[in-house]
C-alpha positions in Angstrom: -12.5 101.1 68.8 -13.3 98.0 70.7 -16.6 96.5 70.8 -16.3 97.1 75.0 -15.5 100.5 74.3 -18.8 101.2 70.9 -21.2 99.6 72.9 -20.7 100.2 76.3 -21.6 102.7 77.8 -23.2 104.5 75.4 -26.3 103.5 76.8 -24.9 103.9 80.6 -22.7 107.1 80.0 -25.7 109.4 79.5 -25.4 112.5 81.7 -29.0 113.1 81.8 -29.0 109.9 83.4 -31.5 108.6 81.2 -31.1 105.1 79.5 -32.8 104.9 75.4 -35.8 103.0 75.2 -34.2 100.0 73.5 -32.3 99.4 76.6 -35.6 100.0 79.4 -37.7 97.6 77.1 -36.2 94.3 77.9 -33.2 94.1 80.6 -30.8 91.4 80.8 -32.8 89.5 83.3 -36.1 89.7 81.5 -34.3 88.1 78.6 -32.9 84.8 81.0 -36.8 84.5 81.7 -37.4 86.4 85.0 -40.6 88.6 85.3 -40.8 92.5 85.2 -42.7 91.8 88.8 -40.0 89.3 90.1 -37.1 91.5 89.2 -38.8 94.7 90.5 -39.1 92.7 93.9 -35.3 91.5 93.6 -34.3 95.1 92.5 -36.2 96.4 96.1 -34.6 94.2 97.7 -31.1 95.2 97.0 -31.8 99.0 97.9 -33.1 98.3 100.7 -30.2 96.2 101.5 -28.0 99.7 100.5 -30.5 102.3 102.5 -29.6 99.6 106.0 -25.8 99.5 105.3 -25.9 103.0 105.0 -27.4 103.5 108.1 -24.9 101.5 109.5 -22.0 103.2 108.1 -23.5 106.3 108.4 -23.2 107.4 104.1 -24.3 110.5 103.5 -27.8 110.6 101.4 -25.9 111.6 98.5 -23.6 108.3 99.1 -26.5 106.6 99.6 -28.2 107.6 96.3 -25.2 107.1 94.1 -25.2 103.5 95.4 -28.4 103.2 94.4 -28.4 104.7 91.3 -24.8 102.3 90.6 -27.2 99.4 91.7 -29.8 99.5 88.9 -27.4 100.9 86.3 -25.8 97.2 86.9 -28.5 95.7 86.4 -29.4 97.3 83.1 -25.9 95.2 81.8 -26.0 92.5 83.7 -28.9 89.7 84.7 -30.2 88.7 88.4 -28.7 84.8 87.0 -25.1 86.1 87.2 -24.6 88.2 89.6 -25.9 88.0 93.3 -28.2 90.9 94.5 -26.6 91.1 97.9 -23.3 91.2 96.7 -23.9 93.6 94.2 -25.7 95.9 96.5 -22.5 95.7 99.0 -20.5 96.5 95.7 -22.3 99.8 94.8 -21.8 100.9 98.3 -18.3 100.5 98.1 -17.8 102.6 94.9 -20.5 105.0 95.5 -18.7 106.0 98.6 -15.6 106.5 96.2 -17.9 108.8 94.0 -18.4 111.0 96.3 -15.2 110.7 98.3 -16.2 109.3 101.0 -14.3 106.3 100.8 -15.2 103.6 103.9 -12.6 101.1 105.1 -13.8 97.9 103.2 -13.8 96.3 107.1 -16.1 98.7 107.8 -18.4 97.6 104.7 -18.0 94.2 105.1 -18.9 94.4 109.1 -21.9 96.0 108.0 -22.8 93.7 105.7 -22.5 90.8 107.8 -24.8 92.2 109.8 -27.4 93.0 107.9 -26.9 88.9 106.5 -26.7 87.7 109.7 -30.4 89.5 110.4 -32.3 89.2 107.9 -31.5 85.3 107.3 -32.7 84.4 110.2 -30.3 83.5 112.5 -31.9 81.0 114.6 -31.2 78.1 112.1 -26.9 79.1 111.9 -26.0 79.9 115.4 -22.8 80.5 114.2 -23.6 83.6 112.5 -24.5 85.7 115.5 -20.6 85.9 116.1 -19.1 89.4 114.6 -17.0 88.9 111.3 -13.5 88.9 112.7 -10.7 90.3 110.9 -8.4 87.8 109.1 -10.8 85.2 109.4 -10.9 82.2 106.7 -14.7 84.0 106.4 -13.5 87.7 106.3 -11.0 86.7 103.5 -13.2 85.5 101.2 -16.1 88.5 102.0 -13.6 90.9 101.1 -12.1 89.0 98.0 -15.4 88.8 96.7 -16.3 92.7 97.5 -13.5 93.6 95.5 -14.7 91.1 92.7 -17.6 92.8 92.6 -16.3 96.5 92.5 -13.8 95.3 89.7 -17.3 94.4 87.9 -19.5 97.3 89.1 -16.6 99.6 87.6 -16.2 97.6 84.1 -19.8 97.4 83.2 -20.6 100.9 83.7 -17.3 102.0 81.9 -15.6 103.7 84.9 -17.6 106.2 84.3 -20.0 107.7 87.4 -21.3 110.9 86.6 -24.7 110.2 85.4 -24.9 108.0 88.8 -24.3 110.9 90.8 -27.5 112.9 89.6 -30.5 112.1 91.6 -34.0 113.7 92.0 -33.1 115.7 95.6 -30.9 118.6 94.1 -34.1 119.5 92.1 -36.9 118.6 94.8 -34.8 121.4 96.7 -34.0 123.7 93.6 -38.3 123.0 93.3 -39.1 124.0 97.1 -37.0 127.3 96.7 -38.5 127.7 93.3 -42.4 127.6 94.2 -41.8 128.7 98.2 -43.2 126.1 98.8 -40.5 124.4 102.2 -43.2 123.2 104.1 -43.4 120.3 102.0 -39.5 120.1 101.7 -39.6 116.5 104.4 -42.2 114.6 102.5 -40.7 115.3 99.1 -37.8 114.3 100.0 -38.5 110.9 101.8 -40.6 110.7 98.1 -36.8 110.9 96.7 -35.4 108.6 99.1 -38.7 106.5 97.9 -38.1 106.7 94.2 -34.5 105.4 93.9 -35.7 102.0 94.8 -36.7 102.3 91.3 -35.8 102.8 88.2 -37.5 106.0 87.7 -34.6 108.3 87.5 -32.9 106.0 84.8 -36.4 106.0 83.2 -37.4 109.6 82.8 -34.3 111.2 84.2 -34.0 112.8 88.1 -35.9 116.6 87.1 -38.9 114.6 86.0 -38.9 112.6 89.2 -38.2 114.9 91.0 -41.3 117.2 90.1 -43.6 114.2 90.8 -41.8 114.0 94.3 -43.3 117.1 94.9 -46.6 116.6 92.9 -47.5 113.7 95.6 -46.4 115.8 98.3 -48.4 118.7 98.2 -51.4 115.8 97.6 -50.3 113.8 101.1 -49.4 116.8 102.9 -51.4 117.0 106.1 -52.6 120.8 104.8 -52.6 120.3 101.1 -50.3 122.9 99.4 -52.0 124.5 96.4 -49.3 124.2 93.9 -49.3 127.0 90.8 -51.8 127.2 88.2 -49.3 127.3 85.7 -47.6 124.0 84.1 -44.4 124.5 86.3 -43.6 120.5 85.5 -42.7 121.6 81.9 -39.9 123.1 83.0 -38.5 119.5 84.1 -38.9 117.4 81.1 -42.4 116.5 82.2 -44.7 116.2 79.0 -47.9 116.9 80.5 -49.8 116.0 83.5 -50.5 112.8 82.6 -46.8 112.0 82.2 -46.4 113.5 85.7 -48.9 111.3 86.8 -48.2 108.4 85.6 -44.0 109.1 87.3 -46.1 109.9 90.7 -47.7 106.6 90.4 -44.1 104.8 90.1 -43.1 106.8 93.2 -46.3 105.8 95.2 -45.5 102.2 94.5 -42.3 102.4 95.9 -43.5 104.0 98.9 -46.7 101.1 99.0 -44.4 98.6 99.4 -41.4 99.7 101.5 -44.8 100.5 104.0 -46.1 96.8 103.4 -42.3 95.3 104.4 -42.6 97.9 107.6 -45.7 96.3 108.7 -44.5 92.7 108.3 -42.5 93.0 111.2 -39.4 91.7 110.0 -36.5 92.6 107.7 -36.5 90.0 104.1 -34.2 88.3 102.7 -34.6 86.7 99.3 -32.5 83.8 97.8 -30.2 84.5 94.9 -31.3 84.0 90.9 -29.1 81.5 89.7 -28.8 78.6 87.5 -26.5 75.6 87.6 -23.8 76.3 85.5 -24.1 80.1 85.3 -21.0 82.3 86.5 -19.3 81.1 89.5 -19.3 84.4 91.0 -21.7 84.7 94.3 -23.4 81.6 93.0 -26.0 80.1 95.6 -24.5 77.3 97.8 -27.0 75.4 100.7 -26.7 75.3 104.6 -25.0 72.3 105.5 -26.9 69.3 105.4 -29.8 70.0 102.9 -29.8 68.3 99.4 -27.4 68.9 96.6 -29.4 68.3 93.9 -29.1 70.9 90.7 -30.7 74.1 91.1 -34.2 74.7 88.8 -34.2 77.3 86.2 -34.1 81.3 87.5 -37.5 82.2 86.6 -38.2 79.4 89.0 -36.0 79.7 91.2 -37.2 83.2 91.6 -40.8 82.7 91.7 -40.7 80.4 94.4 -38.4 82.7 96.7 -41.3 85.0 96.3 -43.8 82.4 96.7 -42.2 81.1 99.8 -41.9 84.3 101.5 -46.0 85.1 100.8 -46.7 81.5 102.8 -47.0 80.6 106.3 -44.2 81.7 108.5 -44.3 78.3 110.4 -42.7 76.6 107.4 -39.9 74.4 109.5 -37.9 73.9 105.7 -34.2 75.1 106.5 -33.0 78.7 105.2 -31.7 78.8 101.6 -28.0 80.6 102.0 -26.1 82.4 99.4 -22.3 82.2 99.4 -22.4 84.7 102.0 -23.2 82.1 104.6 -20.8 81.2 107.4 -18.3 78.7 106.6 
């Protein structure tokens, strides 16, 4: 047996979904220097970046939450320094539309995705890239060479294999609802689903445990609070004890924080790619035209300054940052 085949996705292949604890305690990015706090924010980033393109392209929720899911399962074999957020997220679109077969045209995709780049970079300072991504372009070429880069990467690290991908917290809020008659609260614990999978909760204590404190915060938010049973109905979902469901509901409410504070910002984010001179070529970081060449710092750096930089002023005039993705 190769070492590909011992290693691989034994961790990854779990159908419960659930990675061991040797491979939540340190991720590949934590181990090239990047902060649990950094990469949390980069990890954010990509869903959202999913949850828009599938808006655009119309993905079912279940598309949408395999791509997700695909997303931080990546992440858990490969590091924010080698492989570009954006381009992975436009990856794990790709093939979790294939899980569920409901395959999109890649021109499709990759018009989506240029739009969402085009937006949230800021347009103002590249003119250029308010123009639609024409077919057979020099730029549409390489988008869709590197999309299929990035499948053919998606697809090896995780062993080809997509089940555990496919099971998310929503079949088991609604299995819950019917359960504990409680439908009132079926909208809220959803969008606390939809919430959740911009972490790595379901890979963490597996989608029934989420999926229970989904609806443990939405009977507590619900405009008439539901009374939920007596009884400890969470057991029944791997849930521990209440302070176990407590501590996943306080995961979830983070989520749901955050996405809130980017609402009230006013306007979409886009954070610069984790890479370091010399790391792999693929969606390395490349600047606008006309801004300095010198090597880039180290991706813990890197990263904390994107961050940095996005927390100061607004009237900053320094030019936007691109990623490969930028108009040639």
């Amino acid at each position: 047996m190769s070492a590909f085949a011992a290693d691989a996705d034994r961790h990854l292949l779990q159908m419960d979904g659930v990675l061991p604890h040797e491979v939540l305690k340190e991720s590949p990015s934590c181990k090239h220097g990047i902060s649990p706090s950094v990469e949390y924010q980069y990890r954010a980033f990509g869903c959202e970046v999913i949850r828009e393109a599938a808006d655009y392209l119309k993905l079912s929720p279940i598309g949408t939450s395999t791509a997700q899911n695909i997303f931080h399962r990546f992440y858990y074999r490969k590091s924010l320094c080698e492989f570009d957020v954006f381009g992975v997220a436009m990856g794990s679109v790709l093939v979790g539309s294939k899980a569920v077969d409901a395959q999109l045209a890649l021109r499709d995709i990759l018009a989506a995705f240029f739009a969402i780049f085009s937006r949230r970079t800021n347009t103002q300072h590249a003119p250029q890239t308010n123009l639609p991504l024409s077919v057979g372009s020099e730029q549409y070429i390489q988008w869709k060479s590197e999309l299929s880069l990035i499948e053919m990467h998606i697809l090896k690290e995780l062993g080809f294999c997509l089940y555990a991908a496919m099971n998310h917290p929503h079949r088991y809020v609604v299995y819950l609802l019917n359960e504990l008659s409680c439908e009132v609260l079926r909208p809220v614990a959803i969008a606390y689903a939809n919430d959740s999978m911009c972490t790595d909760c379901a890979l963490r204590y597996g989608p029934p445990a989420v999926a229970a404190a989904c609806l443990y915060l939405a009977a507590r938010t619900h405009d008439n609070c539901v009374p939920l049973p007596a009884i400890s109905w969470y057991k029944a979902f791997d849930v521990h004890n209440l302070e176990h469901l407590q501590e996943i509901a306080e995961k979830v409410l983070s989520a749901r924080v955050e996405r809130e504070r980017e609402d009230g910002r006013g306007e979409a984010r886009w954070l610069d790619p984790v890479q370091t001179a010399g790391k792999i070529w693929l969606f390395r970081r490349e600047r606008a035209a006309g801004l300095s060449t010198a090597p880039a710092a180290g991706a813990a750096a890197v990263a904390e300054a994107t961050l940095a930089n996005r927390a100061a002023s607004t009237g900053s005039s320094e030019p936007v940052r691109r990623s490969r993705f930028a108009a040639l």
